[in-house]
C-alpha positions as CSV (number, residue, x, y, z in Angstrom):
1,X,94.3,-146.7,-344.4
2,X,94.5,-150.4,-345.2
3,X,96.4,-152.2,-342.5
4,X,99.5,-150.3,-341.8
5,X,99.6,-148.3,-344.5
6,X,98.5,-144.9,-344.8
7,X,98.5,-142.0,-347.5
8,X,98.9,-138.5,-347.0
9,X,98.1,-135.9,-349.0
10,X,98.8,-131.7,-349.2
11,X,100.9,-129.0,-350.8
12,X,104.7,-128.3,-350.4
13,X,107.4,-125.3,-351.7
14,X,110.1,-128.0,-351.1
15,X,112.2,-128.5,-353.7
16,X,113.6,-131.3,-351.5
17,X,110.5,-133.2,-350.5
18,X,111.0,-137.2,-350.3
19,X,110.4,-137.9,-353.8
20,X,110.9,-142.0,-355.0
21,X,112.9,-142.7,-357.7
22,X,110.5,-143.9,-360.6
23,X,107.4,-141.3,-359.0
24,X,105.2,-140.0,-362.0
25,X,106.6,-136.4,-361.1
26,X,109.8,-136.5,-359.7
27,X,111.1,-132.7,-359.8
28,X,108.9,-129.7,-358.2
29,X,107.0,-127.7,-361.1
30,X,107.0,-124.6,-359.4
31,X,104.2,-122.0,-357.9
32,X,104.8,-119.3,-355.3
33,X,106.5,-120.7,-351.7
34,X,103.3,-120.4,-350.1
35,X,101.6,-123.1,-352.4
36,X,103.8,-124.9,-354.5
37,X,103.1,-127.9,-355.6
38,X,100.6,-130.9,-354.4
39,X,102.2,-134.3,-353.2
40,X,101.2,-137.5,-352.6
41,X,102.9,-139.8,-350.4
42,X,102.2,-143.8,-349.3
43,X,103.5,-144.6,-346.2
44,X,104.2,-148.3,-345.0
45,X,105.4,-150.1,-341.9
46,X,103.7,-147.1,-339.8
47,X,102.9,-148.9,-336.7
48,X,106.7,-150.2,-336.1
49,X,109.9,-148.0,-335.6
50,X,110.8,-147.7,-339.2
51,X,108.5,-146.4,-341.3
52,X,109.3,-146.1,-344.5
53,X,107.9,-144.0,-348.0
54,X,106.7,-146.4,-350.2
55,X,106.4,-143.8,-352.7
56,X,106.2,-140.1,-352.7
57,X,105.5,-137.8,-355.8
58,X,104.8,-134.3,-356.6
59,X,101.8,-133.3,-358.5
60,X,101.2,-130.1,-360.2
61,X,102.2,-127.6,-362.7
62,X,104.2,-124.3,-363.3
63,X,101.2,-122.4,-361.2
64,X,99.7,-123.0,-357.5
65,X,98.7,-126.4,-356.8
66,X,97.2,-127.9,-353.3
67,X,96.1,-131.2,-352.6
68,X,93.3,-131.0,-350.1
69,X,91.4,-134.5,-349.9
70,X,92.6,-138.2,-350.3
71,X,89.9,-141.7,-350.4
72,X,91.8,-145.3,-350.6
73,X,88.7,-146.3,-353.7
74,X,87.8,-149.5,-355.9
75,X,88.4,-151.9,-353.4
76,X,91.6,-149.7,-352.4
77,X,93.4,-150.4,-355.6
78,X,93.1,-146.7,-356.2
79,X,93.9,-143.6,-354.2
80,X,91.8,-140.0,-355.5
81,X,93.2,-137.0,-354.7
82,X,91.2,-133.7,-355.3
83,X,92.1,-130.1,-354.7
84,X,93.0,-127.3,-357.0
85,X,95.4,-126.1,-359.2
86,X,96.2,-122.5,-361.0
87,X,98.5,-124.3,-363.3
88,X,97.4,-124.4,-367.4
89,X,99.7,-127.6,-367.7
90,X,98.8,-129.6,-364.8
91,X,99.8,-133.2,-366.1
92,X,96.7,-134.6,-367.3
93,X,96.4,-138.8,-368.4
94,X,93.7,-140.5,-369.6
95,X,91.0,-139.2,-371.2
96,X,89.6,-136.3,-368.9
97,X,86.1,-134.8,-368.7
98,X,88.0,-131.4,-368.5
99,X,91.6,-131.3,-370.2
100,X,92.3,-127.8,-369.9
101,X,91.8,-125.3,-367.2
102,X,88.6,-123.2,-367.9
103,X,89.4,-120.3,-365.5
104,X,89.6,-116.7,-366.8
105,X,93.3,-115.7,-366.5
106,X,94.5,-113.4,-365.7
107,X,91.9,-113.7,-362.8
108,X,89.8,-110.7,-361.2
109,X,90.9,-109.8,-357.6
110,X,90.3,-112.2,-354.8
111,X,90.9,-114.8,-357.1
112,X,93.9,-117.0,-357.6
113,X,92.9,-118.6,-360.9
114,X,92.4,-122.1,-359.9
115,X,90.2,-124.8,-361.2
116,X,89.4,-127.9,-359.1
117,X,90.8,-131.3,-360.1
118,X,90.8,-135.4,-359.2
119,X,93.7,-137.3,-360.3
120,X,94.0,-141.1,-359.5
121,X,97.0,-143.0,-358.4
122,X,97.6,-147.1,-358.0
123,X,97.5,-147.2,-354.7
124,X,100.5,-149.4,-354.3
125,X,103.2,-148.3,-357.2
126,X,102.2,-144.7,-357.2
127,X,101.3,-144.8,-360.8
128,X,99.2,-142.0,-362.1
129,X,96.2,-143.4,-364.0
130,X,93.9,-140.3,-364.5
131,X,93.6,-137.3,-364.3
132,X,90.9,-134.1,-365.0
133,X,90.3,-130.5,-364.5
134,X,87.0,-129.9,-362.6
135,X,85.5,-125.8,-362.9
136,X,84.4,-122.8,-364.5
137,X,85.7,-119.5,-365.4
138,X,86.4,-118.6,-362.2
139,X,87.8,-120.4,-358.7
140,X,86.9,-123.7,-357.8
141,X,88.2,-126.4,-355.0
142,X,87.3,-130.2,-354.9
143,X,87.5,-130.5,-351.0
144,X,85.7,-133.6,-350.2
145,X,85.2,-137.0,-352.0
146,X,83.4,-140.5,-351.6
147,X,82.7,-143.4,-353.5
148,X,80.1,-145.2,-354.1
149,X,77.7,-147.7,-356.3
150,X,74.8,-147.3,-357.8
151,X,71.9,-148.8,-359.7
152,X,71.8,-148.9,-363.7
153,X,68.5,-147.5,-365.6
154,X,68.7,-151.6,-366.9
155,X,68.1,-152.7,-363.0
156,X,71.0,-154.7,-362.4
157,X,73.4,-154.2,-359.7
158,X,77.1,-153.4,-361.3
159,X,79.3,-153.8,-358.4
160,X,82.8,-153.0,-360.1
161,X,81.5,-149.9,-361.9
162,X,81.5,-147.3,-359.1
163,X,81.2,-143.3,-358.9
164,X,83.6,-140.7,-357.4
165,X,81.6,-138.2,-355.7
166,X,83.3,-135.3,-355.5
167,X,82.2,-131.7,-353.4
168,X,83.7,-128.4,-353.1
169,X,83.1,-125.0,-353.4
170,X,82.8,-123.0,-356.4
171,X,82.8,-119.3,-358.1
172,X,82.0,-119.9,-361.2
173,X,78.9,-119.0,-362.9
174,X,79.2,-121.8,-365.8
175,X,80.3,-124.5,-363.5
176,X,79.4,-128.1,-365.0
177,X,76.0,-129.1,-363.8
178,X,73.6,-131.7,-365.5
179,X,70.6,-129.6,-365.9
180,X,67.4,-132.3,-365.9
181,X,69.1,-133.9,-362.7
182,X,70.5,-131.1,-360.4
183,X,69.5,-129.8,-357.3
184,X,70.2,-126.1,-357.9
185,X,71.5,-125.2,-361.7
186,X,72.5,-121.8,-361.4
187,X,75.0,-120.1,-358.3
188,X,73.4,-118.1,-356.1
189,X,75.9,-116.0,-354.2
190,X,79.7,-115.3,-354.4
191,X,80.2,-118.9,-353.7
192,X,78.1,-122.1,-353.5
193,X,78.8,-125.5,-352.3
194,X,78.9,-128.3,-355.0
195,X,78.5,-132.0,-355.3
196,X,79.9,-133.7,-358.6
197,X,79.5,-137.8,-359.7
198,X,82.0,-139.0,-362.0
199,X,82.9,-142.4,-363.8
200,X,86.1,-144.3,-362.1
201,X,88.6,-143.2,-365.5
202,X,87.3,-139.8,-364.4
203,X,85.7,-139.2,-368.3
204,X,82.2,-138.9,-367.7
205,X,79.9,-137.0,-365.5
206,X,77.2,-138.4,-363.9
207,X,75.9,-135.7,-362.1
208,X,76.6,-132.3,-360.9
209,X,74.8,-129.5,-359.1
210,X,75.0,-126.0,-357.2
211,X,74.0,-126.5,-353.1
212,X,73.3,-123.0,-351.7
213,X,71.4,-119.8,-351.0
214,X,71.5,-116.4,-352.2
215,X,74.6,-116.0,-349.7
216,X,78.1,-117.9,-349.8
217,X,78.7,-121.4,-348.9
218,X,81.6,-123.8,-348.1
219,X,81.5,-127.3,-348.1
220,X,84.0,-129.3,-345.7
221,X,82.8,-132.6,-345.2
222,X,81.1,-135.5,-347.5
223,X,79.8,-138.9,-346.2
224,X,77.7,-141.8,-347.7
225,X,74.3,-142.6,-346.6
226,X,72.6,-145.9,-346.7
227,X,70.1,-144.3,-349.7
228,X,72.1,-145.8,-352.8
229,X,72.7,-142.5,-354.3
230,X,72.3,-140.4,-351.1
231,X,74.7,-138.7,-349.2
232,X,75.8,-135.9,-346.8
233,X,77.5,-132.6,-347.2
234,X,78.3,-130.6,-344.6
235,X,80.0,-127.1,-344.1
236,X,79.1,-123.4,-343.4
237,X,77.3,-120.8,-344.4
238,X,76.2,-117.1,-344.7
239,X,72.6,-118.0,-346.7
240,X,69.6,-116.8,-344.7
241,X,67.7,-118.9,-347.5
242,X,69.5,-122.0,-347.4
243,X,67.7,-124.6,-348.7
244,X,66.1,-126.7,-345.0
245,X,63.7,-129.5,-345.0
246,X,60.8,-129.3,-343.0
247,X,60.5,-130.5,-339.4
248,X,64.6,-130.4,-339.4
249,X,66.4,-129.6,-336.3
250,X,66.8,-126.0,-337.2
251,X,64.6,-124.6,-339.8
252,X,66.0,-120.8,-339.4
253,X,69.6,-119.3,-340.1
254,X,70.7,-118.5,-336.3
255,X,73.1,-115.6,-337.7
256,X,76.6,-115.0,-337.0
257,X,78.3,-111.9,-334.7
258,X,81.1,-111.1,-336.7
259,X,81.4,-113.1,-339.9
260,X,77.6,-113.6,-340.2
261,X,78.3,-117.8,-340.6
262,X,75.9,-121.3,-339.2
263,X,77.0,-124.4,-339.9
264,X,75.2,-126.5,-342.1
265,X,73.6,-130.4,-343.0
266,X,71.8,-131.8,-345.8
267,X,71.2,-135.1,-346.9
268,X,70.8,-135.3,-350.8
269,X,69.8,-138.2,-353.2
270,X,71.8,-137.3,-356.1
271,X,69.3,-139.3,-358.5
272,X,71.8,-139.6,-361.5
273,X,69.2,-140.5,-363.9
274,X,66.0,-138.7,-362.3
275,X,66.0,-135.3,-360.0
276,X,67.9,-134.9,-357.2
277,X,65.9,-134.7,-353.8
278,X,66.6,-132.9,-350.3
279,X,65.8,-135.5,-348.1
280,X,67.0,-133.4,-345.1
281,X,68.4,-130.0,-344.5
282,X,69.6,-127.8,-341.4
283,X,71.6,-125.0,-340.4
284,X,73.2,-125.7,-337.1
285,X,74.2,-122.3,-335.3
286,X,73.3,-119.7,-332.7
287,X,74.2,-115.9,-332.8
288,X,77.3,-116.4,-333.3
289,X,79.6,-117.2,-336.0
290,X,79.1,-121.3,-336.1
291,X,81.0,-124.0,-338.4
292,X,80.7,-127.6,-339.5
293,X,84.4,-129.0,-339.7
294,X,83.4,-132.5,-340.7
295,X,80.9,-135.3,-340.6
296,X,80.6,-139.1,-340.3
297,X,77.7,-141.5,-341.2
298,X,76.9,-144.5,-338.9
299,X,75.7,-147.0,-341.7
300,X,73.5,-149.1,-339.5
301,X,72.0,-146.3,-337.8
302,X,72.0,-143.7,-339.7
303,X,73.0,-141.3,-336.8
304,X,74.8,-138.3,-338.5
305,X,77.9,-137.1,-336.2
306,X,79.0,-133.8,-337.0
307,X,82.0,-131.2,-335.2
308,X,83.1,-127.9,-335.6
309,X,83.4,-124.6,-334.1
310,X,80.8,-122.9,-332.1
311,X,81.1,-119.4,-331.5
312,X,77.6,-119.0,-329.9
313,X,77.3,-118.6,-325.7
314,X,73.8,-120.1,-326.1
315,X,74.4,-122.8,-329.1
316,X,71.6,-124.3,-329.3
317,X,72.5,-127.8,-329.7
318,X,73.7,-129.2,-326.4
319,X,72.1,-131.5,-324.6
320,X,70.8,-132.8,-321.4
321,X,73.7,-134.5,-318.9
322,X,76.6,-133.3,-321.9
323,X,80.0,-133.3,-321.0
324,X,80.4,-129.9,-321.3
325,X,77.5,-128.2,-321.2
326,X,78.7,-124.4,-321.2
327,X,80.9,-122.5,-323.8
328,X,84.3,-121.8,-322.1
329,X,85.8,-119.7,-325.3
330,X,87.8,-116.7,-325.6
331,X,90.1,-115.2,-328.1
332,X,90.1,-112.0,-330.1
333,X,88.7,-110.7,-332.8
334,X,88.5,-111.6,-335.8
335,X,87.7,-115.0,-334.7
336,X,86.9,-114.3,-331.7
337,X,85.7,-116.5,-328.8
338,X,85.1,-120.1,-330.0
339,X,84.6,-123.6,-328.8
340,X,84.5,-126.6,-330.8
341,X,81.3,-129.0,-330.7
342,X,80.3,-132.3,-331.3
343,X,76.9,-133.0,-332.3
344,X,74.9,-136.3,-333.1
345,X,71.4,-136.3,-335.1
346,X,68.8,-139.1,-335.7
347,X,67.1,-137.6,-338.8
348,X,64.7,-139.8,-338.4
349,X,63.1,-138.3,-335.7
350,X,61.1,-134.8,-335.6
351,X,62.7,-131.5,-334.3
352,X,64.2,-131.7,-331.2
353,X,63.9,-134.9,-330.7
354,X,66.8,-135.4,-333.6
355,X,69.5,-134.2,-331.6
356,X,70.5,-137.2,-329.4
357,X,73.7,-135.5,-328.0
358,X,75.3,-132.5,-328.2
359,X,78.2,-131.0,-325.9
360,X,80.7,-128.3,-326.5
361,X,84.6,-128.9,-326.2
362,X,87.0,-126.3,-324.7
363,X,89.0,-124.9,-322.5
364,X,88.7,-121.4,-320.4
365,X,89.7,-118.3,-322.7
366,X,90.8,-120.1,-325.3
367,X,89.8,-121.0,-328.7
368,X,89.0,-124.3,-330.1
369,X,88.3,-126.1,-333.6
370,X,87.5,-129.7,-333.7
371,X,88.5,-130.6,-337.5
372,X,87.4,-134.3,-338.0
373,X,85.4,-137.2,-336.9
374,X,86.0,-141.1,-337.1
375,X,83.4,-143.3,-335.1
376,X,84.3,-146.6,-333.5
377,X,82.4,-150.0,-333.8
378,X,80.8,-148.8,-330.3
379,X,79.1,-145.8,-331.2
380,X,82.2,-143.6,-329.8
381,X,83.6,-140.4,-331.6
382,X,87.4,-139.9,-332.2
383,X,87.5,-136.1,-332.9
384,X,90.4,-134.0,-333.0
385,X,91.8,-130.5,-333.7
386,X,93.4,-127.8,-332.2
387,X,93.4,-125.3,-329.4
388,X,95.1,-122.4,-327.9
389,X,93.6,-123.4,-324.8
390,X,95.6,-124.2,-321.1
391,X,93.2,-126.2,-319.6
392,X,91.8,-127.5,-322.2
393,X,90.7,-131.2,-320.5
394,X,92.9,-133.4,-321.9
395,X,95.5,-135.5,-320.2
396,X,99.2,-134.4,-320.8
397,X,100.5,-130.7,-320.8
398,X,99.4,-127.4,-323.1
399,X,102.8,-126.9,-324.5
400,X,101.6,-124.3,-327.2
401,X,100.5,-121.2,-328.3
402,X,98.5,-123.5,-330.5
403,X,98.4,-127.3,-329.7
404,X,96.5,-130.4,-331.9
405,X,94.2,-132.7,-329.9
406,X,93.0,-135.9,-329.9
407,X,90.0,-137.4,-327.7
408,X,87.5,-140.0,-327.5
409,X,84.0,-139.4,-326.3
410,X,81.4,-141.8,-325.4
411,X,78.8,-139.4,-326.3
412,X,76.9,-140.6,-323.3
413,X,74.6,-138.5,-320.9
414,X,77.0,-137.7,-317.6
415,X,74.7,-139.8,-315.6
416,X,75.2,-142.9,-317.6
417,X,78.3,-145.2,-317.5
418,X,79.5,-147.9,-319.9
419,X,80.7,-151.1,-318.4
420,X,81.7,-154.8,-318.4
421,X,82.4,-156.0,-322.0
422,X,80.7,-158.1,-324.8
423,X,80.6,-162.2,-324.9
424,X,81.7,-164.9,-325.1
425,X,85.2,-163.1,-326.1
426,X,85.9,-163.3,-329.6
427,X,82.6,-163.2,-331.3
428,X,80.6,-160.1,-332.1
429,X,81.2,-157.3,-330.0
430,X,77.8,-155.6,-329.1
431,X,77.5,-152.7,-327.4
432,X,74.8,-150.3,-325.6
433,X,74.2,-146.5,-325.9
434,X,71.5,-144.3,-325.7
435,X,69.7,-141.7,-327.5
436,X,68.7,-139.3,-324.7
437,X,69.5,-138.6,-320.9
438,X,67.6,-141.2,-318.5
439,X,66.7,-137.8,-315.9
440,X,63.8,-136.7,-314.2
441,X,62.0,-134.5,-317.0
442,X,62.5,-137.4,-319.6
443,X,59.4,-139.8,-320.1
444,X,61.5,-141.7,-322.1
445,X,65.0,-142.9,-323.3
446,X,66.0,-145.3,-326.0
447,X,68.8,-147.6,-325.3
448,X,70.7,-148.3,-328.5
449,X,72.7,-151.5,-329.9
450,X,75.7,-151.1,-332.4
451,X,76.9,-154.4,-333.8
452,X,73.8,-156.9,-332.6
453,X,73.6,-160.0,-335.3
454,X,71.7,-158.9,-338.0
455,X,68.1,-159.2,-339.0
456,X,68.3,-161.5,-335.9
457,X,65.8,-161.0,-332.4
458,X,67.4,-159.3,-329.2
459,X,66.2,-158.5,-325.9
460,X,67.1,-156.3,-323.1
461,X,67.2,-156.7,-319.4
462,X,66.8,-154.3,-316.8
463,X,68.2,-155.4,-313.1
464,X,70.4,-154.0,-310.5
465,X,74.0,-153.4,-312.0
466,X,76.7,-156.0,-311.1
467,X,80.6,-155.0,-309.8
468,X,81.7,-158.0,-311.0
469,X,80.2,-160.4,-314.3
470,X,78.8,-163.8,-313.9
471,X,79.8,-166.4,-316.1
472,X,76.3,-168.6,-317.3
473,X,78.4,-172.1,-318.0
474,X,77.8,-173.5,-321.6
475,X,77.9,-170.2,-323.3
476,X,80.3,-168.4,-321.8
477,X,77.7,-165.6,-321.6
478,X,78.9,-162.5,-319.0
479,X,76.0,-161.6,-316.7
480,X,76.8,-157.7,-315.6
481,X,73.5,-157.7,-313.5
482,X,72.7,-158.9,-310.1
483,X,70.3,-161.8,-310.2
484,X,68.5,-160.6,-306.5
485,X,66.1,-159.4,-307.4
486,X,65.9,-160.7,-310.8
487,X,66.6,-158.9,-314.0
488,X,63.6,-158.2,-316.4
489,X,63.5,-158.4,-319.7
490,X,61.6,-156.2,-322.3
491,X,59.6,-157.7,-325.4
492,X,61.9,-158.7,-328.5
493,X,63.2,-156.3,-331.2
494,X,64.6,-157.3,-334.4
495,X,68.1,-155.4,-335.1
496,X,68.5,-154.4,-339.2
497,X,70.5,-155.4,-341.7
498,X,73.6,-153.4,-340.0
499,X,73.4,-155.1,-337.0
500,X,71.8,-152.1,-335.3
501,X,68.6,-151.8,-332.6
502,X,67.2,-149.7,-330.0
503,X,64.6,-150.5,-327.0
504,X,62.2,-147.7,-325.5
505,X,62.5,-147.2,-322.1
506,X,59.6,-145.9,-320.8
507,X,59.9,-143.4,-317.4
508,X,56.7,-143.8,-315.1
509,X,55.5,-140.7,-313.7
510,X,57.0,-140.9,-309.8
511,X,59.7,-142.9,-310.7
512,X,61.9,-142.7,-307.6
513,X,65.6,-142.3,-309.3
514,X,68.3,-144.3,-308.7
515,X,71.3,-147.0,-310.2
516,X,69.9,-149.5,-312.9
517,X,71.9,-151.3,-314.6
518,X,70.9,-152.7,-319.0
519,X,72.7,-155.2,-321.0
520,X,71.1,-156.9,-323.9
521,X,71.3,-160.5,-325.0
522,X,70.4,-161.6,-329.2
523,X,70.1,-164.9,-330.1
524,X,72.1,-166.5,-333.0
525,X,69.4,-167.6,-335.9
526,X,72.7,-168.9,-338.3
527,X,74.4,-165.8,-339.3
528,X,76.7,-165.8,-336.5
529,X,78.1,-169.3,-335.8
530,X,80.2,-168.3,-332.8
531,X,77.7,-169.0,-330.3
532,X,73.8,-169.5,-329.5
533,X,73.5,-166.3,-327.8
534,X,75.4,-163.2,-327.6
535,X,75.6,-160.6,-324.5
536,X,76.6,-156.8,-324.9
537,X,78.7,-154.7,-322.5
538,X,76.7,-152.7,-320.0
539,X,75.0,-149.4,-319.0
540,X,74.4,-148.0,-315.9
């Protein structure tokens, strides 16, 4: 998305799709009417009551093609699209890594005969700039990309050369890895996950690599980490010797009641010119049959925020004051009962203390899958998905069988409240979160800060919460703390480079519960010219 305008991406058997006049593929290519052909469309004017299609084309070839994935790249010049395709003359331009389609036809059973591919589009006139096959003999899907930049073997920092990353799942035995540099060179069950870096014109590999264990694996979600060549997959699978890190949140496959499946994140540095290292690795799952939908990054935190579908009574990952504590599913076999989840990790903590909260979301009797994550400036999580459930909590009516969802969570503890807002209006916005339930049983909490001025000193005071803010004239700071009895403030903490901090808060042992109300203050040192100091919203 840049401003109002959006792209979409998918497959259609519509030999009337909205097509421009001028697209690179203007007339459908064929496949059966449950695939068809990819299209990719740019939509404009979306947030007024004519929208329009900028442009619209089909892409594919006399077989099957899907697109499944879409990134607005290169400063959003460019628009990627993976997927697959079954077709031997999907239109290939440029000068491809892979110009042909390497899969065995006719293909064995199970199989539809499709390679992976990326193809690249100008994001604004639709043109189709390049275009590669990406696989082995046998099936292959690109379901996830990223981009990102990395650092030359001659040290200097290239910022218009960047890298496609590209993950997906594969069958094939001779997929294209880069042997001194991959993670895992050879596939270890039916299926593994993999993660591919390619050049911008889509001609060069820089990396490639298996990601599994001796079972199958499918990727479904890809993020950047703040490690220059690191980032996240994220996805399910049926590997009881998944590769995990130690000291990660869950070292051992929890199993799976019907399909045998956990859910599972790792964090890779993809080297390029040296190894690839884990840096982290988990399954995330109970007994039953568990699933990671999707992912996001927070880049100044590093707080990984994952969703999906639980199937487990006692998944393992909920935490203390969640909004929904319990799984509610139902449904029948062969899915059977399922909620979905939303879970948030600090890797950078040991065990259990990495989960900093974890709830499910569902309705009674029903089933639930929550597909994808997008966080907001204040630590929030947009998730949404779909369910077959009547009272699922939502506001509005269950009109379906199934019906799509969309919520916000704060992701905070049920006995903690976010209020007042950030000032003076119009400068940064800073706001408060925590890492852990403030409850009798917890020694300690950490209250964290998204979007505090970076590299600059902060501190954070502790009083009796305030209905209504008091303005301190001269810098049009909001106070959203009572000043009888005074607040107190806690020693000074530098936020990082992203603007991001967090305060321990200590429990004493006795500590007699009841309201208390935070809000932190960080004082301007030049990066921020909007005012000497800046006040976040509030907890209580």
């Amino acid at each position: 998305e840049v401003g109002i305008d959006v792209w979409v991406a998918g497959r259609t058997s519509s030999t009337d799709f909205p097509i421009t006049a001028g697209a690179p593929q203007t007339s459908y290519a064929g496949g059966t009417a449950e695939y068809g052909d990819g299209f990719v469309v740019r939509l404009t004017n979306t947030l007024t009551a004519t929208p329009t299609i900028a442009w619209g084309t089909y892409l594919g070839g006399s077989g099957n093609d899907s697109a499944l994935c879409l990134l607005p790249c290169l400063g959003s010049s460019t628009v990627a699209v993976g997927g697959w395709t079954a077709s031997t003359n999907f239109p290939m331009v440029g000068v491809p890594l892979q110009p042909v389609n390497a899969t065995t036809l006719p293909p064995p059973a199970g199989q539809i005969g499709a390679d992976g591919f990326v193809a690249l589009y100008a994001a604004w006139n639709g043109a189709l700039t390049n275009t590669t096959y990406l696989g082995g003999a046998s099936d292959d899907l690109v379901i996830d990309m990223e981009e990102m930049i990395f650092f030359f073997p001659d040290g200097l920092y290239q910022p218009t050369v960047a890298t496609l990353v590209a993950s997906g799942r594969t069958m094939s035995s001779n997929f294209p890895v880069t042997p001194v540099t991959a993670l895992d060179t050879t596939l270890g069950g039916s299926q593994d996950a993999f993660l591919v870096a390619l050049t911008p014109n889509l001609s060069v590999q820089w990396y490639g690599s298996y990601l599994g264990g001796s079972g199958d694996e499918v990727p479904s979600g890809l993020a950047r980490s703040q490690a220059w060549t690191g980032v996240w997959v994220a996805g399910q699978t049926t590997s009881p010797d998944f590769p995990t890190t130690a000291g990660c949140l869950q070292p051992q496959f929890g199993g799976g009641s019907y399909f045998g499946v956990d859910g599972f994140l790792t964090h890779i540095d993809l080297g390029v010119f040296v190894p690839s290292q884990l840096l982290y690795s988990t399954y995330l799952g109970g007994p039953g049959d568990d699933a990671i939908m999707d992912l996001e990054v927070d880049a100044a935190s590093e707080f990984v925020t994952a969703v999906g579908l639980a199937g487990s009574p006692p998944f393992p990952h909920t935490s203390l004051g969640a909004l929904q504590p319990t799984f509610q599913g139902g449904g029948p076999p062969p899915v059977g009962p399922t909620d979905g989840f939303v879970v948030r990790l600090d890797p950078s903590q040991a065990g259990a203390a990495q989960l900093v909260y974890g709830t499910f979301l569902g309705g009674a009797m029903g089933q639930e899958n929550v597909m994808d994550v997008a966080l907001r400036s204040n630590g929030n999580a947009v998730v949404t998905g779909w369910t077959l459930s009547g009272v699922f909590p939502a506001t509005g009516s269950y009109l379906g069988n199934t019906d799509a969802f969309v919520a916000e969570l704060s992701l905070l503890p049920n006995n903690v409240v976010r209020y007042g807002a950030p000032s003076p209006a119009g400068c940064a916005a800073m706001h408060l979160a925590v890492d852990s339930a403030p409850a009798p049983g917890n020694t300690g909490f950490e209250v964290l800060v998204y979007g505090a001025l970076p590299n600059a000193p902060g501190v954070l005071f502790l009083g009796a919460p305030a209905a209504t803010a008091a303005t301190i004239p001269g810098l049009g700071l909001d106070v959203w703390l009572q000043f009888a009895p005074p607040p107190v403030g806690s020693a000074a903490v530098f936020a990082n480079g992203g603007g991001f901090a967090r305060f321990p808060v200590p429990i004493p042992a006795g500590y007699i519960w009841g309201s208390v109300g935070l809000q932190a203050v960080w004082v301007d040192l030049g990066t921020a010219p909007c005012a000497l100091l800046l006040a976040s919203d509030a907890l209580r």
